[in-house]
N, C-alpha and C positions, 0 to 999 in steps of 0.2 A: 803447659800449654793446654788452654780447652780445648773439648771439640766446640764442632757451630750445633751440635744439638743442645748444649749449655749455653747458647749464648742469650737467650731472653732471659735466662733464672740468674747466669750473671750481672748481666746491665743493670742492675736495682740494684748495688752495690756500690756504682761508679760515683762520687761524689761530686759537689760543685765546680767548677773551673775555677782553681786558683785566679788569683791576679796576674799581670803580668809583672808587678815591682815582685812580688812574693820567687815568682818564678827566678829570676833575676838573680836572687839571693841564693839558689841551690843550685844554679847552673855553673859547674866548674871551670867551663871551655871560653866563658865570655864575659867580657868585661861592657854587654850592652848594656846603655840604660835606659830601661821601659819608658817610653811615652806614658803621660795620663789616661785614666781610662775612660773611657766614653761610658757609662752602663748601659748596658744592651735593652733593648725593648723585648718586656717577656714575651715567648715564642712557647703555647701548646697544642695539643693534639687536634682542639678545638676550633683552633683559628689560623692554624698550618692548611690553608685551601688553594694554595697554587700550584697546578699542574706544571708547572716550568721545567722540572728535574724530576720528574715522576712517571716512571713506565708502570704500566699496569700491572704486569706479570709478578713485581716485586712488591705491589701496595701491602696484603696484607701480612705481611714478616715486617715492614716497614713501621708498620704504623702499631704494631705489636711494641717495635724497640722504643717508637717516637713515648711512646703513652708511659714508660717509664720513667718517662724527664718531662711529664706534662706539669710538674711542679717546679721546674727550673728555669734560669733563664739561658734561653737560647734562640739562635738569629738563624735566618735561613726558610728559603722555600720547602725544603724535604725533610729535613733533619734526621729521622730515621730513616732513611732510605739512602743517605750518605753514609750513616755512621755502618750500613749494612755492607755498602760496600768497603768503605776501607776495612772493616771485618774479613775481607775475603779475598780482597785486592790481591792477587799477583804482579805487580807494577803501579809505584806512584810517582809522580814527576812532580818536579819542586821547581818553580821559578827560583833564581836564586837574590838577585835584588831588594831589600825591604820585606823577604820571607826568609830566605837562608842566612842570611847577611841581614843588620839591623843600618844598611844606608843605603844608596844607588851608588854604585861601583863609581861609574862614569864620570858622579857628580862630585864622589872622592877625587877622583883625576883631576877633573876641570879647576878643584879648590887648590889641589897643587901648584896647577899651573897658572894662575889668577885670572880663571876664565868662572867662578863658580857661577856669580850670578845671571850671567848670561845661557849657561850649559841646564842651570835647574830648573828653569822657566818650559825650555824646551820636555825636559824630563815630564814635569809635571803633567803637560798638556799631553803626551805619549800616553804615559799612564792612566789618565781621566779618560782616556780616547776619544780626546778633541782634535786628534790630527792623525793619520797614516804612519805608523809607526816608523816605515822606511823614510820620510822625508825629514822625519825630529833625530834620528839615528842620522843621516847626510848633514843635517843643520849642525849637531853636536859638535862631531866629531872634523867641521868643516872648523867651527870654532876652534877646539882643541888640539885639532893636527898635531896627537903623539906618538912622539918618537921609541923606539922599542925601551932607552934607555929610561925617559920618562917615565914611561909606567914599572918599570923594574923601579925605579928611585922611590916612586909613591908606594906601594906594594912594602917594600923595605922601612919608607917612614913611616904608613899608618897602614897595617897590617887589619883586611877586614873582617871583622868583630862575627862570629854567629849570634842567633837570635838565640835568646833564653830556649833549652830544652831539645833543639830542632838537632842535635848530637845525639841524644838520646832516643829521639823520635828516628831518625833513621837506625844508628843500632838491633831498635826494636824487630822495625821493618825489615832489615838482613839477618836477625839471629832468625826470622817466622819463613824465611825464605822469600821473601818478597826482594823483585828487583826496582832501586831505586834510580832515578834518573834527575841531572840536572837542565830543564831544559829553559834558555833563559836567553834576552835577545841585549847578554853584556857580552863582556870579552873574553873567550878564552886564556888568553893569557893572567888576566885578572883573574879567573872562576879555578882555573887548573888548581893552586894553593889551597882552595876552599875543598874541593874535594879530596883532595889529599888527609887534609883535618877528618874530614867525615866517613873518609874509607870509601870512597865511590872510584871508582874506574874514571880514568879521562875517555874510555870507550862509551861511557853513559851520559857524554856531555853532550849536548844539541846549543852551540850559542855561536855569535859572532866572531869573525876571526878579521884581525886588521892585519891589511897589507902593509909592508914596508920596502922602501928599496936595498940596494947594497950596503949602503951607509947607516940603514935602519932608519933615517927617518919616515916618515909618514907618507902611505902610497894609496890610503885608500882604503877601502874594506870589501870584501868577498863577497858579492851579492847572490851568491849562490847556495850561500844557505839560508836557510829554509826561513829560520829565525830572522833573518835582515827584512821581512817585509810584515806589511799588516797581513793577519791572517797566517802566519807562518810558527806560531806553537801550533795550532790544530794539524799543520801538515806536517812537523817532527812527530805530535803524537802518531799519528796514524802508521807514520812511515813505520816506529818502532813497536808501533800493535800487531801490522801487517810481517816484519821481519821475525818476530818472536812468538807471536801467537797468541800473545796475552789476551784473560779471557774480561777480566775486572782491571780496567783501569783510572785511577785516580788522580784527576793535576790538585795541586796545592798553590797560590797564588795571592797577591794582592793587586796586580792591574787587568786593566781593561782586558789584555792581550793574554794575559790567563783564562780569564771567563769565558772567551772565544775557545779556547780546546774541548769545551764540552760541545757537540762530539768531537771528539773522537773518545774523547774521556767519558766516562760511565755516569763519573759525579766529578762535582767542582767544590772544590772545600775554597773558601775564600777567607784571606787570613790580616788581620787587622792587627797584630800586635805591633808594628811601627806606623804603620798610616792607615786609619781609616775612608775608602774609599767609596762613597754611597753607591753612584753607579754598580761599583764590584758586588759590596754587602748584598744589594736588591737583587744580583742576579746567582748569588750563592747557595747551591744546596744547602749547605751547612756553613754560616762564618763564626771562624775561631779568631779568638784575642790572645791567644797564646795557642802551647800544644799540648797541654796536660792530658785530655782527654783525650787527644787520639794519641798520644804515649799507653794510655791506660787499655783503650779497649785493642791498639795491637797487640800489646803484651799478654794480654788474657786471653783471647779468643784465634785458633787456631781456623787459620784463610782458607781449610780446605770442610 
């Protein structure tokens, strides 16, 4: 483990971002298979001018890390200034949908149930943030109305795939002492399995939780937490910033409703290796098409 005084002489070391088919191929835990890839629009030191994700105090160690990869390509408003914090991060939070998992949970369910193309239309528009998140979430799952057995039967038939590397990418993050969290507005009883795979506490999960009656079928959903509404990742983050104390922390994400936790998030890694989201990309400290590279710089570079 470095220290952070190593960490600018380290980073000229760090190589290109794999693909994400390449990734694909050495990920043990998953049988996803990578979308095509979009090629990123080169991103350097030069033409990185948007203060969106830019505090002052941290610009020049920032722009120190950026100018090392001023010959790469890479996406994002900060780029060095994300990759500084996940460097240091004591806490990252992972949506789990389309970034932890290579589909939307839900939209697994609704295909079960032969609700799909009705349930994904809604998804989509949630995710773009073309709609209130809590009203695509009521529409869904108004459609879907499942029963606890249901989702045990889906769960059972198609067991959700992680994304290339993101096993390794938390690892990383818990062997450096960093605490990871899944915070995600699916369904616990869906997400609980997925953490289990990853080694995460069901104490670190922030997601929706469906009601049922005696008989288990469908009663409805919890609106009390945090996650069932728009604007309700920024209010799990904070809750577990303000409960823990963390001093650097990180969301990881591909929708609309990720983008939104910065604040409370420090930086916002915005992540494209199943769906590329323009709105998300433009509003990304840093967007990744895989996780090679920040697999890389946790494992090197020691967060304190």
């Amino acid at each position: 483990m470095m220290s952070s005084q190593r960490l600018l002489r380290h980073l000229s070391v760090l190589r290109t971002i794999p693909t994400a088919a390449a990734a694909s191929t050495t990920s043990s835990s998953s049988s996803f298979i990578a979308p095509t890839l979009i090629r990123p629009a080169v991103m350097t030191a030069s033409n990185c001018s948007s203060r969106q994700c830019r505090p002052l105090s941290s610009q020049p160690i920032a722009d120190d890390i950026l100018s090392q990869y001023s010959n790469m390509e890479l996406e994002g408003n900060n780029i060095g200034y994300a990759m500084e914090m996940l460097a240091k991060a004591d806490a990252v939070c992972f949506d789990v949908d389309s970034t932890v998992i290579g589909e939307e949970g839900i939209d697994v369910l609704a295909d079960t149930l032969g609700k799909g193309p009705e349930v994904s239309a809604w998804t989509a528009k949630a995710m773009n943030g073309n709609i209130k998140f809590e009203d695509a979430l009521a529409a869904r799952l108004d459609i879907i109305q499942p029963s606890k057995s249901d989702i045990a039967s889906c769960l059972q038939k198609h067991p959700l795939r992680l994304s290339p590397g993101v096993d390794r990418l938390v690892s990383a993050l818990q062997k450096r002492g960093t605490d990871v969290y899944l915070v995600s507005g699916g369904f616990r009883l869906m997400i609980n399995p997925v953490a289990e795979v990853l080694g995460v506490s069901t104490d670190n999960i922030y997601a929706n939780t469906i009601l049922f009656d005696g008989d288990g079928n469908y009663a409805g959903f919890d609106s009390n937490e945090p996650t069932s509404a728009d604007q309700g990742k920024p209010k799990a983050l904070r809750l577990i910033k303000e409960k823990f104390g963390y001093e650097t922390m990180i969301m990881v994400g591909d929708g609309a409703t990720d983008a939104q936790a910065k604040p409370p998030a420090d930086a916002f890694i915005g992540f494209g290796g199943v769906v590329v989201r323009e709105a998300v990309r433009e509003k990304a400290c840093w967007f990744v098409r895989d996780f090679e590279t920040m697999i890389d710089i946790v494992s090197k570079f020691d967060k304190k």
